[in-house]
N, C-alpha and C positions, 0 to 999 in steps of 0.2 A: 310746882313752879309758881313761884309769889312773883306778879308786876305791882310795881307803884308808882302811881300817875304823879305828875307836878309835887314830885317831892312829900307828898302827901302821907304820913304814915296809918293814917286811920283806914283809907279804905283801900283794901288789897283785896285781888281777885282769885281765888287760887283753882288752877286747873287738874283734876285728878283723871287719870285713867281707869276706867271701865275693865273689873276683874275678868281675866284670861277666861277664854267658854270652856265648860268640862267637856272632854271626849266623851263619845258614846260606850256602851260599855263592851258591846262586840264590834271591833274596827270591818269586823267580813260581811256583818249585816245594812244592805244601804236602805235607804227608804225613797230611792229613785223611784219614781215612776215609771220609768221608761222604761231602765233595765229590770224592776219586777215584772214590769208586762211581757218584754221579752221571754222572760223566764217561765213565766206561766205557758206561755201559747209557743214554746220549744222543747216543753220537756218531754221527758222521755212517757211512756206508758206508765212502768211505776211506780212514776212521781204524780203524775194524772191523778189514779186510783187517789191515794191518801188527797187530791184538793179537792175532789168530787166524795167529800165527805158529808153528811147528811147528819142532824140531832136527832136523836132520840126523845122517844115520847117522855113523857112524866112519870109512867110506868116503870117503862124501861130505864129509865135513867136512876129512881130508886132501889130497882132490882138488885140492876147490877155494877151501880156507881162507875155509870162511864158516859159522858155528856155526848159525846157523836163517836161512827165509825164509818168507814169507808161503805158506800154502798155497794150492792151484789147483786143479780138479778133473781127471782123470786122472794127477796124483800117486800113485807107487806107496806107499802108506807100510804100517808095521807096530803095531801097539799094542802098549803097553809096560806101561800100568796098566789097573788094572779088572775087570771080566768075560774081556773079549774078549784079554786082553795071550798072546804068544807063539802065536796062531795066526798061519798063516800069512799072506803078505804081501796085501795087496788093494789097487785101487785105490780111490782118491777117485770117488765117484758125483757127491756133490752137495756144495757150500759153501752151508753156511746164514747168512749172515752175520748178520740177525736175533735169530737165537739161540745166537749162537757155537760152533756145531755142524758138525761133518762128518758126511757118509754114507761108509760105506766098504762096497764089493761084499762084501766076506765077511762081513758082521757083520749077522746077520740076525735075528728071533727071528718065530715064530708068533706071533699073534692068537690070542684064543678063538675066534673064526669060521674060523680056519683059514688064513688068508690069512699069507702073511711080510711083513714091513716092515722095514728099514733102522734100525739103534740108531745113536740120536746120539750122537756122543763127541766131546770139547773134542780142539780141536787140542794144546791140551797135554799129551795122553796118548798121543800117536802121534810114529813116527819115518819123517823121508819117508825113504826106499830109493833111490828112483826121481824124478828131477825132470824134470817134462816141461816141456821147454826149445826156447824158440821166440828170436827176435832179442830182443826186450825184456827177456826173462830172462836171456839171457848176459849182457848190458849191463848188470843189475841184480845178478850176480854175480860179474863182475868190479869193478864200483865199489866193492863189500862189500869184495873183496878186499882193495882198494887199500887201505881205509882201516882194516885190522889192522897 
């Protein structure tokens, strides 16, 4: 749309519109924050399992070309942030899925009564070492595989 002031042909201002936004590519994927939090802390168990996913070491990851897998318990793994990061390695005691929590054998603290208890740490602060591997797990790390 061209205006011109005072009859004036030389200086004309012309107004364009700004090209249409591209859609996203999947319309079902949002990036709400609200409703992924929802989502996260309503899902069901095994949808849990797959978020409470943990990387694998540098070892592991060359082995067997698969970047992280759900954690398990008697998983050997190591902590990498935190409190607890660079002690040595320990196993997975317990999977909290509840509260996206792991227990690990070495990571302990006293009580005021004296008693030790198990400190929770997010799978995403640990790296498994060790994956203890039964037939369904092979089968679930070989299809990873496959499909890098």
């Amino acid at each position: 749309m061209d205006k011109k002031r005072n009859g004036d042909s030389s200086s004309s201002v012309a107004i364009t519109e700004a090209p249409a936004a591209k859609m996203k590519f999947n319309p079902f994927v949002t990036s709400d924050w609200s409703k992924n939090h929802k989502r996260q802390f309503n899902a069901f168990s095994h949808i849990r399992r797959k978020i409470m996913s943990s990387p694998l070491s540098k070892e592991l990851r060359q082995k067997y070309n698969v970047r992280s897998m759900p954690i398990r318990k008697d998983d050997e793994v190591q902590v990498v942030q935190r409190h607890y990061k660079g002690q040595q390695v320990g196993n997975v005691v317990q999977v909290y899925r509840k509260n996206y929590v792991i227990y690990i054998e070495r990571a302990q603290r006293e009580k005021a009564t004296g008693t030790t208890v198990h400190v929770a740490i997010h799978p995403s602060k640990v790296v498994i070492t060790r994956l203890k591997l039964d037939k369904a797990h092979k089968k679930s790390l070989e299809w990873k595989a496959k499909s890098r």
